[in-house]
NULOBA-739932 format. One record per residue: x, y, z of N, C-alpha, C, O in turn; residue number from 1. Coordinates in nm, 4 decimals, decimal comma, always signed. Example, Ala and Ser with C-alpha at 12.3 -4.5 7.8 and 13.67 -1.06 7.14 Angstrom:
(site (+1,3190 -0,5690 +0,7800) (+1,2300 -0,4500 +0,7800) (+1,3200 -0,3300 +0,7800) (+1,4236 -0,3319 +0,8465) 1)
(site (+1,2850 -0,2250 +0,7080) (+1,3670 -0,1060 +0,7140) (+1,2900 +0,0030 +0,7870) (+1,3409 +0,1138 +0,8039) 2)
//
This chain:
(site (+9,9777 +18,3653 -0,6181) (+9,9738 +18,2787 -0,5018) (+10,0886 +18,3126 -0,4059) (+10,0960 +18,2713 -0,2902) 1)
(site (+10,1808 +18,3957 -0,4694) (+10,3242 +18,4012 -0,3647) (+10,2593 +18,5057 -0,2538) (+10,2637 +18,4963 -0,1312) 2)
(site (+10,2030 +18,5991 -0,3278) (+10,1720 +18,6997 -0,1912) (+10,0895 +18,6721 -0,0804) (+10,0990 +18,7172 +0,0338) 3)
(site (+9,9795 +18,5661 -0,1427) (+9,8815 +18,5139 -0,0386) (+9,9418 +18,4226 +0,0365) (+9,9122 +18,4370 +0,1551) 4)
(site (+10,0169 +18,3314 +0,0148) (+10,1638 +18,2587 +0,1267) (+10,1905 +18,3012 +0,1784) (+10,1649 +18,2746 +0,2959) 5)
(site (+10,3008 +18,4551 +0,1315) (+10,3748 +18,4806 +0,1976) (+10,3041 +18,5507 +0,3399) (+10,3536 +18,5447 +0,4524) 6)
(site (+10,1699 +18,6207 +0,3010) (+10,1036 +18,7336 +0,3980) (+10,0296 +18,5860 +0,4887) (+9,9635 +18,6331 +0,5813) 7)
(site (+10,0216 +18,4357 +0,4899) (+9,9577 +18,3439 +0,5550) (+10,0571 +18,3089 +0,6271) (+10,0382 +18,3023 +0,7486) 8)
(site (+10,2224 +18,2690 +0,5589) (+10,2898 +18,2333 +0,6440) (+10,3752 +18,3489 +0,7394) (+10,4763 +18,3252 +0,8055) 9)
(site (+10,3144 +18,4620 +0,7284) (+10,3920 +18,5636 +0,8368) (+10,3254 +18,5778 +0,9775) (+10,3623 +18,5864 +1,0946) 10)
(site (+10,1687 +18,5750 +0,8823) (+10,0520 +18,5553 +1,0102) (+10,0964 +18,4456 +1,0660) (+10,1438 +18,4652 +1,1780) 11)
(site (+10,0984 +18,3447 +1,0316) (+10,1394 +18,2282 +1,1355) (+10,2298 +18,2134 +1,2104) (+10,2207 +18,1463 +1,3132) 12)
(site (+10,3356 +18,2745 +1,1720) (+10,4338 +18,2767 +1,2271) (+10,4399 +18,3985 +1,3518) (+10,5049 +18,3831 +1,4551) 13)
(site (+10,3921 +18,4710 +1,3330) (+10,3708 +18,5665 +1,3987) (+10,2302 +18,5426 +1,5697) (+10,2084 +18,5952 +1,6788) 14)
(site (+10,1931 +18,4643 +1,5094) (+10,0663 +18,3538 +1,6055) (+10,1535 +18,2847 +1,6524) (+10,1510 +18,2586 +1,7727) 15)
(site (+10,2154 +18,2552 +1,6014) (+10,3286 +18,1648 +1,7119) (+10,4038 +18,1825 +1,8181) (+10,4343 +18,1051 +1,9089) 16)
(site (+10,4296 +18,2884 +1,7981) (+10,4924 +18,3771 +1,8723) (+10,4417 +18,4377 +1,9673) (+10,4990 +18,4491 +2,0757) 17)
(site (+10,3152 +18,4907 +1,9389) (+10,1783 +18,5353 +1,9994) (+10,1869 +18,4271 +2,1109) (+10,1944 +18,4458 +2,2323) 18)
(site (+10,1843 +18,3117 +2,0435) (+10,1672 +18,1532 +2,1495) (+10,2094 +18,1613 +2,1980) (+10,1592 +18,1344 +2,3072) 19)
(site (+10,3477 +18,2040 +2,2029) (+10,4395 +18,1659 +2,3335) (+10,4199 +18,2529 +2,4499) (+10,4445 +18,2140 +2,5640) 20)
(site (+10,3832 +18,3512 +2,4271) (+10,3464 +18,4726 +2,4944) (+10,2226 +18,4045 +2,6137) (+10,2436 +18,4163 +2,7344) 21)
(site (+10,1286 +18,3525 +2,5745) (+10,0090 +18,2850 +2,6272) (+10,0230 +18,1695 +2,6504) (+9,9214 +18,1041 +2,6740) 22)
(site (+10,1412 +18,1102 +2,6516) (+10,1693 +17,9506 +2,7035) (+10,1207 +17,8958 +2,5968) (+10,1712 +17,7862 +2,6211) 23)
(site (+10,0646 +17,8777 +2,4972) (+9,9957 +17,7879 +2,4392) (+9,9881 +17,6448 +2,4666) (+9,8786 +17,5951 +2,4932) 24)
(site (+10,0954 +17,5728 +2,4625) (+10,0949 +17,4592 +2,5184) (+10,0337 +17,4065 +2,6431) (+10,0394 +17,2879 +2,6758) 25)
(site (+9,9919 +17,4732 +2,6916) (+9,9047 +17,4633 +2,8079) (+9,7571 +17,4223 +2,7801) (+9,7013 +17,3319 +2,8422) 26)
(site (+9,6961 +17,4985 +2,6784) (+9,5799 +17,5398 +2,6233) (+9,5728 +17,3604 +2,5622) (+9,4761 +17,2842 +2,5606) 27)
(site (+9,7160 +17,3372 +2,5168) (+9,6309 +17,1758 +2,3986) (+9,7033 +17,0617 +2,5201) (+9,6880 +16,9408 +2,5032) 28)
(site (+9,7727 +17,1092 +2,6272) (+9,7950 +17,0099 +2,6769) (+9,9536 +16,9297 +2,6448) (+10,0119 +16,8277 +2,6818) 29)
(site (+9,9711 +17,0110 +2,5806) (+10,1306 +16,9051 +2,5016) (+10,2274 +16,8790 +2,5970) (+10,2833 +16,9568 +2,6743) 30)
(site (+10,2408 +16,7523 +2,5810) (+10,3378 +16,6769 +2,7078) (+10,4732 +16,7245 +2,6525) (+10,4951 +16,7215 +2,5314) 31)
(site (+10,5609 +16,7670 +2,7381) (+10,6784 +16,8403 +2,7572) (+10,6803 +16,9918 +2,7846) (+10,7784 +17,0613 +2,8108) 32)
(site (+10,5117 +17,0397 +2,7693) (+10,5571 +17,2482 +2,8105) (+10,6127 +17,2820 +2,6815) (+10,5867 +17,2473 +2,5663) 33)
(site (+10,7003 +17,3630 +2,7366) (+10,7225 +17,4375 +2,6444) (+10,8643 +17,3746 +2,5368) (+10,9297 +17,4380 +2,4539) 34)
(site (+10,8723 +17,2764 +2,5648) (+10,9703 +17,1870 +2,5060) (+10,8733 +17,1409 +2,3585) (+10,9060 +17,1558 +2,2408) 35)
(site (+10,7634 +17,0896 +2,4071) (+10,7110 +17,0128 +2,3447) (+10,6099 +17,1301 +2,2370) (+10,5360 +17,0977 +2,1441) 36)
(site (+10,6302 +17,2274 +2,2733) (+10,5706 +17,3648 +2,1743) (+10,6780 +17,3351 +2,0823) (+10,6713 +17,2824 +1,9713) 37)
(site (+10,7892 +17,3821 +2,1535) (+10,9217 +17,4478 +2,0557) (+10,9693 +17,3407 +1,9558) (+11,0409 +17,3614 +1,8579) 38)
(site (+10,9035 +17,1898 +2,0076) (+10,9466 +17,0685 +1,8882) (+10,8138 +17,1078 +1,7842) (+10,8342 +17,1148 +1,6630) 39)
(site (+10,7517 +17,1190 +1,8102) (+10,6223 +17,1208 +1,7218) (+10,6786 +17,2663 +1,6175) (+10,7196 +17,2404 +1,5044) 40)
(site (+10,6767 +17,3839 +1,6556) (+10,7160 +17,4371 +1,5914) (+10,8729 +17,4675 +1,4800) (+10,8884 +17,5206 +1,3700) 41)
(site (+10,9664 +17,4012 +1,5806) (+11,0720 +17,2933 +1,4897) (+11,0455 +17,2124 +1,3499) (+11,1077 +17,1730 +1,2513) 42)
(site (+10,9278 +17,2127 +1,3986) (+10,9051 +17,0525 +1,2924) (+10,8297 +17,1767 +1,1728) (+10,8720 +17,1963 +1,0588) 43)
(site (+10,7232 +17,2404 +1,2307) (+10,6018 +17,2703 +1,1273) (+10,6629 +17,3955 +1,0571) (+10,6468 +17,3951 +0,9350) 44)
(site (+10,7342 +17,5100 +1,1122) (+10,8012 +17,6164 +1,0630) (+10,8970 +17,5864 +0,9227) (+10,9058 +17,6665 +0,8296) 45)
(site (+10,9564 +17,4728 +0,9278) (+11,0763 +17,4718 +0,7975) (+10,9795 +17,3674 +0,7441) (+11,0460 +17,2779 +0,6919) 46)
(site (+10,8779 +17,3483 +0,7379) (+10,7665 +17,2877 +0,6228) (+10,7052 +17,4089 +0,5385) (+10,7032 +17,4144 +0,4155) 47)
(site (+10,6426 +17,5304 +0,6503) (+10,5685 +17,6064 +0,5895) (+10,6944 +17,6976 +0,5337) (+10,6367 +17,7522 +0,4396) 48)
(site (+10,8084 +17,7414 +0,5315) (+10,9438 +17,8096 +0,4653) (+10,9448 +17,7092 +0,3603) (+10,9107 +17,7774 +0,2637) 49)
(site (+10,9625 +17,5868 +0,3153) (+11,0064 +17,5156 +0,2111) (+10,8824 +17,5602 +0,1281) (+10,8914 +17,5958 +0,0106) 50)
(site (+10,7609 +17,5555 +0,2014) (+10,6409 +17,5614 +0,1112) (+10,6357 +17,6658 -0,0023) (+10,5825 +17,6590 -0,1131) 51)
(site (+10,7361 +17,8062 +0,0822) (+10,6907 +17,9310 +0,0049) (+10,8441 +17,9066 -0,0985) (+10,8451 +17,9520 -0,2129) 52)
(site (+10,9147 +17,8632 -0,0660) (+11,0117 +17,8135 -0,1432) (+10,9725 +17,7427 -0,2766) (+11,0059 +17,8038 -0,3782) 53)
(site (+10,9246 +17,6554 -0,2889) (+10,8396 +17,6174 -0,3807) (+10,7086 +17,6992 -0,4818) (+10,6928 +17,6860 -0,6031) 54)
(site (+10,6234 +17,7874 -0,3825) (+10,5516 +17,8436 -0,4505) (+10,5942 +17,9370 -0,5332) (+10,5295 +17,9715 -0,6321) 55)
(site (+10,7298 +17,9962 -0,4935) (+10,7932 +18,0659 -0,5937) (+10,8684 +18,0353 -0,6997) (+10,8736 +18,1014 -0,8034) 56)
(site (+10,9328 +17,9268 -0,6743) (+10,9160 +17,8394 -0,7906) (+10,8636 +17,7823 -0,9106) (+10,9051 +17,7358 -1,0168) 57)
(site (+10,7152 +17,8129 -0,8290) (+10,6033 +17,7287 -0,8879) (+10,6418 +17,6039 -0,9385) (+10,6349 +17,5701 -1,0567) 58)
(site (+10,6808 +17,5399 -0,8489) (+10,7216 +17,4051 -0,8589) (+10,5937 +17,2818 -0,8771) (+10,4800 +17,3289 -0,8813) 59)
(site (+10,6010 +17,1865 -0,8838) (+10,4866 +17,1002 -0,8980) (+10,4433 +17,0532 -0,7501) (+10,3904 +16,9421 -0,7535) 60)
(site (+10,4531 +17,1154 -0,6065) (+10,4787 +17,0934 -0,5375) (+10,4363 +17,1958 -0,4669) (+10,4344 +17,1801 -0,3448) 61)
(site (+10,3867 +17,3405 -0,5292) (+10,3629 +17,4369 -0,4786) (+10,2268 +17,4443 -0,4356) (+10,1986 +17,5035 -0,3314) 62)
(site (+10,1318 +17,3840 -0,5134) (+9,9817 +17,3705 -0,4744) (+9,9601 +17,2975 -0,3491) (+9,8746 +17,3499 -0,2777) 63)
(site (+10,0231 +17,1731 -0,2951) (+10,0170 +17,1043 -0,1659) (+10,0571 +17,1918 -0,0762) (+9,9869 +17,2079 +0,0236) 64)
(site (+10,2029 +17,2820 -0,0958) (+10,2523 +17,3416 +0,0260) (+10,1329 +17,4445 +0,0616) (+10,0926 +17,4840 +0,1711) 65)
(site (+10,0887 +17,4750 -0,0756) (+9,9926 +17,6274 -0,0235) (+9,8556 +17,5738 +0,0237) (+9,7855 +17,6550 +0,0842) 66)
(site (+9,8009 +17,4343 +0,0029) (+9,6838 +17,3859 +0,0718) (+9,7083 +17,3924 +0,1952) (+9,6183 +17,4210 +0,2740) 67)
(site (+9,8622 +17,3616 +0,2450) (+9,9003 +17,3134 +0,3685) (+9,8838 +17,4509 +0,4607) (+9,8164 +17,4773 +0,5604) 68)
(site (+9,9716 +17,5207 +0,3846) (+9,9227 +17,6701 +0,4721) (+9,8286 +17,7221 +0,5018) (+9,7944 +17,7756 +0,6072) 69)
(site (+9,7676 +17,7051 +0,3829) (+9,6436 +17,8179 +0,4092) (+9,5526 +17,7157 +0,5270) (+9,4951 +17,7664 +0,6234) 70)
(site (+9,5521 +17,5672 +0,4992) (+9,4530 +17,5060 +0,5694) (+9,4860 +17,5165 +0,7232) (+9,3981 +17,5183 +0,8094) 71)
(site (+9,6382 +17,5243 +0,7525) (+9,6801 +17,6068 +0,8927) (+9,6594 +17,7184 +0,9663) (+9,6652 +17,7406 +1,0873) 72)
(site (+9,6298 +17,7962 +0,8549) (+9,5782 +17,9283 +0,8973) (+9,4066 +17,9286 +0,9167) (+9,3504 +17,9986 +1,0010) 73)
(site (+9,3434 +17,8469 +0,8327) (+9,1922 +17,7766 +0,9207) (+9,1788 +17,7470 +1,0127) (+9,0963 +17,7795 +1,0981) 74)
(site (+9,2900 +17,6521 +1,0114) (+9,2633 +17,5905 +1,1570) (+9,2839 +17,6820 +1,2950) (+9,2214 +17,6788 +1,4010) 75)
(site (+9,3947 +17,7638 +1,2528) (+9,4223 +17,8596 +1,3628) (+9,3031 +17,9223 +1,3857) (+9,2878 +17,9483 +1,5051) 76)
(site (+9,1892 +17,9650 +1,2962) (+9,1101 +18,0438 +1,3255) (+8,9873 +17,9844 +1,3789) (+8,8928 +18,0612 +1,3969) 77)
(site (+8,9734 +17,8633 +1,4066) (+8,8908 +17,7738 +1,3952) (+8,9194 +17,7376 +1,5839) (+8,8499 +17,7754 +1,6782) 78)
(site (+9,0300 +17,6638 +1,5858) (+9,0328 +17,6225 +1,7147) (+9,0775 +17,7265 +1,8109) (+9,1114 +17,7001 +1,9263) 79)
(site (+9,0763 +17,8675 +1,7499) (+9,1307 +17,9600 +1,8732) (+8,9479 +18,0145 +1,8710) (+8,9207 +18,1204 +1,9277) 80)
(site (+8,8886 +17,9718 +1,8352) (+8,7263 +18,0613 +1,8440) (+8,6630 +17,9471 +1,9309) (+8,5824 +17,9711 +2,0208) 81)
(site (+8,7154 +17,7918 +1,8895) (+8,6711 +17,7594 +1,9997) (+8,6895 +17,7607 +2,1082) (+8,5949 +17,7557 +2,1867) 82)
(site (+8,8190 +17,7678 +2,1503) (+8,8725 +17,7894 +2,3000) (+8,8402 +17,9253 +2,3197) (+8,9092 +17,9649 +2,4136) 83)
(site (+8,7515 +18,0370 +2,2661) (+8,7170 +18,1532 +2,2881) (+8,5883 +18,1290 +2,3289) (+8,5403 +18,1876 +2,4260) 84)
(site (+8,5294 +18,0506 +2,2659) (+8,4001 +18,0487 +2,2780) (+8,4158 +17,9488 +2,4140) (+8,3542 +18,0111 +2,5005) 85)
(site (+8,4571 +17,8499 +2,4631) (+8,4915 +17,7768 +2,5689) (+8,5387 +17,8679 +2,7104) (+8,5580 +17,8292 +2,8257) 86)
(site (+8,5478 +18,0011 +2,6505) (+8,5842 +18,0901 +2,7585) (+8,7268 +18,0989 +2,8446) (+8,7515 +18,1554 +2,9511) 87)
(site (+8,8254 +18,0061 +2,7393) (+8,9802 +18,0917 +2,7779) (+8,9812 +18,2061 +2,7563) (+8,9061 +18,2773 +2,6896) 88)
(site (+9,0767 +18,2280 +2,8192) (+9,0954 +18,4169 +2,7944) (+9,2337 +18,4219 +2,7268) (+9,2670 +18,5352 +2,6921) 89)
(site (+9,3182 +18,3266 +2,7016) (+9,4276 +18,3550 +2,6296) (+9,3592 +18,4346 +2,4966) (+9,2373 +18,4470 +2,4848) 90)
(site (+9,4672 +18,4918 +2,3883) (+9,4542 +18,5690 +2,3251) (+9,3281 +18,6467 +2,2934) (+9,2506 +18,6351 +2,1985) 91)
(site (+9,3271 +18,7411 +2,4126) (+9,1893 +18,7979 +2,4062) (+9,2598 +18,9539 +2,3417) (+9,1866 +18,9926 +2,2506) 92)
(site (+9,3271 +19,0085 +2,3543) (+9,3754 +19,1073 +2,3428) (+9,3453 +19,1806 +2,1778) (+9,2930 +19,1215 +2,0833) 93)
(site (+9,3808 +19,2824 +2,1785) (+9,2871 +19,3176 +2,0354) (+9,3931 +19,3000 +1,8995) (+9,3554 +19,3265 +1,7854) 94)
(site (+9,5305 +19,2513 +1,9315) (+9,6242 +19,2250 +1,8245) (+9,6357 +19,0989 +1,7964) (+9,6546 +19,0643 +1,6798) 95)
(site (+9,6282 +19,0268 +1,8773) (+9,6157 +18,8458 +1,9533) (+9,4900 +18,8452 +1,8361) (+9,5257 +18,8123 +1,7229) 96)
(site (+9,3444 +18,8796 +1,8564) (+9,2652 +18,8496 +1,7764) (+9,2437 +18,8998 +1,6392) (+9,1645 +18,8551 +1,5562) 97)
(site (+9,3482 +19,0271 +1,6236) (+9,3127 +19,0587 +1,4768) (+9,4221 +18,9453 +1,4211) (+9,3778 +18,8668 +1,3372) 98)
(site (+9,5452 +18,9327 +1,4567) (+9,5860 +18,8391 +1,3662) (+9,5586 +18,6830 +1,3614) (+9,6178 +18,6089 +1,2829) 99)
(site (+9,4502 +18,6337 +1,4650) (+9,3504 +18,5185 +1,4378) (+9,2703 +18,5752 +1,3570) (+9,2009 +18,4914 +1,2994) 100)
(site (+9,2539 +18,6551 +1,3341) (+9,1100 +18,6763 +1,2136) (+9,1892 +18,6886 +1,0948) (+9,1349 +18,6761 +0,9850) 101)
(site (+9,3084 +18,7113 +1,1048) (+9,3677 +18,7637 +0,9722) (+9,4234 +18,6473 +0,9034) (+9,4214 +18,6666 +0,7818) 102)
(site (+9,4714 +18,5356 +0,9349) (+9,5115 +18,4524 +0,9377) (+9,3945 +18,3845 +0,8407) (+9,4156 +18,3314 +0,7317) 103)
(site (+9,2431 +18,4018 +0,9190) (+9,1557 +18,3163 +0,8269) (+9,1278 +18,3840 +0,6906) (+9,1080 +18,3163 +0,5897) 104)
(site (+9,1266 +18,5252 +0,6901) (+9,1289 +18,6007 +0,5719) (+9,2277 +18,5896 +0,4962) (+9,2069 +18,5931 +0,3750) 105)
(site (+9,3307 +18,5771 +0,5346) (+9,4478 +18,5531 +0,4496) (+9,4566 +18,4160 +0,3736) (+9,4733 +18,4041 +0,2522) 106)
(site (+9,4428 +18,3151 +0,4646) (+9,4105 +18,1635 +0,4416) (+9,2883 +18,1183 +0,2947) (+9,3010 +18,0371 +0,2031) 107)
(site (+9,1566 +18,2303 +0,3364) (+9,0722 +18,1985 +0,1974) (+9,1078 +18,2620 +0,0817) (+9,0618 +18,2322 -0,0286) 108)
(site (+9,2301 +18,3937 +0,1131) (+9,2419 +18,4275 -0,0206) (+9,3641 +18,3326 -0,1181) (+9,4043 +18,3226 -0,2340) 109)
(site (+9,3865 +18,2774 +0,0138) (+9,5255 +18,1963 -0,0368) (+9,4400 +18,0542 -0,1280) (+9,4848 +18,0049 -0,2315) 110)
(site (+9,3382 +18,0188 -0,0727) (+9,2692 +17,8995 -0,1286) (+9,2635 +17,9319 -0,2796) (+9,3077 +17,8677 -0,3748) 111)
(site (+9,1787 +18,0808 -0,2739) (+9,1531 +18,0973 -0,4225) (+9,2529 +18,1416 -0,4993) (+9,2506 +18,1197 -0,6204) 112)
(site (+9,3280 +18,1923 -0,4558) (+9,4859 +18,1597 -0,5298) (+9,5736 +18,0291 -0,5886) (+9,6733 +18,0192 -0,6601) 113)
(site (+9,4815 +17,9310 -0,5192) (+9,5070 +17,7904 -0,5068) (+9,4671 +17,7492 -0,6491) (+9,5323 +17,7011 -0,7418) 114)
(site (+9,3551 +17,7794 -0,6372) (+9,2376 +17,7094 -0,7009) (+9,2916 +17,8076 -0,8441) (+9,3272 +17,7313 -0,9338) 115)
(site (+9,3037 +17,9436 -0,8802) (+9,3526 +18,0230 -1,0245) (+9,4583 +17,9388 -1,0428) (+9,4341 +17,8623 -1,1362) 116)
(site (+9,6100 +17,9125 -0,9728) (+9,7054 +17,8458 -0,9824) (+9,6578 +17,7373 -1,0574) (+9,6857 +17,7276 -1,1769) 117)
(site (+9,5629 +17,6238 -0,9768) (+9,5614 +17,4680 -1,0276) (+9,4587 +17,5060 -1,2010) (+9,4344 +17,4181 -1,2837) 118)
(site (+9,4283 +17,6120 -1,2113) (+9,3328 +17,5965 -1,3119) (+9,4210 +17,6783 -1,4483) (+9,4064 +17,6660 -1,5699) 119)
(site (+9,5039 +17,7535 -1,3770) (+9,6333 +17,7477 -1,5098) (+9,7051 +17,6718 -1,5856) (+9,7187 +17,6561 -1,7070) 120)
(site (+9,7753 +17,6003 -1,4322) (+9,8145 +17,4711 -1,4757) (+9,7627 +17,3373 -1,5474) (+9,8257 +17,2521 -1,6101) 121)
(site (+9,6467 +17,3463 -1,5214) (+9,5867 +17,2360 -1,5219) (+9,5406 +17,1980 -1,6706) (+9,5198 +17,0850 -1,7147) 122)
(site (+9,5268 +17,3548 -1,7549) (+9,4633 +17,3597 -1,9248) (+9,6182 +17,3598 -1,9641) (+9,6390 +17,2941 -2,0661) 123)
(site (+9,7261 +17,4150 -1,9101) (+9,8492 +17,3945 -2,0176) (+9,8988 +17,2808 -2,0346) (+9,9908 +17,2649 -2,1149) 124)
//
């Protein structure tokens, strides 16, 4: 499960970054600009770092952080297809979209990493 984290939370992080590049905050509307990006990512960045902190651990605590990720990295792939399909043109570019696609690939392998994890644990 550590590698499928770690390769979910780089993608994300790396989309983030991507974001800033494309305003993102624009795209959802977030009151403050780019203030109100940089709190959001304040907040969500040292959640998804504690997370992988834990998964290496394998702490009792590691299965939530890695639902949390990977289900972030869905979502990324999810609401950037709709605003694609809605016909923004932010991240149209061909690196912009491989690491939205990668993100969701990374994200389901992380699930089933999830799911071997909880089913180890779960008979000992």
């Amino acid at each position: 499960m550590e590698r499928s984290f770690f390769l979910t939370m780089c993608l994300l992080i790396l989309h983030q970054i991507d974001a800033a590049f494309w305003r993102e905050w624009e795209m959802f509307y977030l009151p403050g600009g780019v203030q109100g990006y940089l709190l959001f990512n304040s907040l969500i960045i040292p959640v998804v770092l504690l997370g992988y902190k834990h998964v290496i651990q394998s702490s009792s605590k590691a299965i939530i952080f890695a639902t949390v990720c990977a289900t972030l990295g869905v979502l990324t792939f999810l609401i950037h297809s709709g605003f694609a399909l809605a016909g923004l043109e932010q991240f149209h570019l061909p690196l912009s979209r491989a690491i939205i696609a990668l993100c969701l690939l990374s994200s389901l392998w992380q699930f089933i990493e999830v799911r071997k994890f909880y089913l180890r644990h779960a008979v000992a």
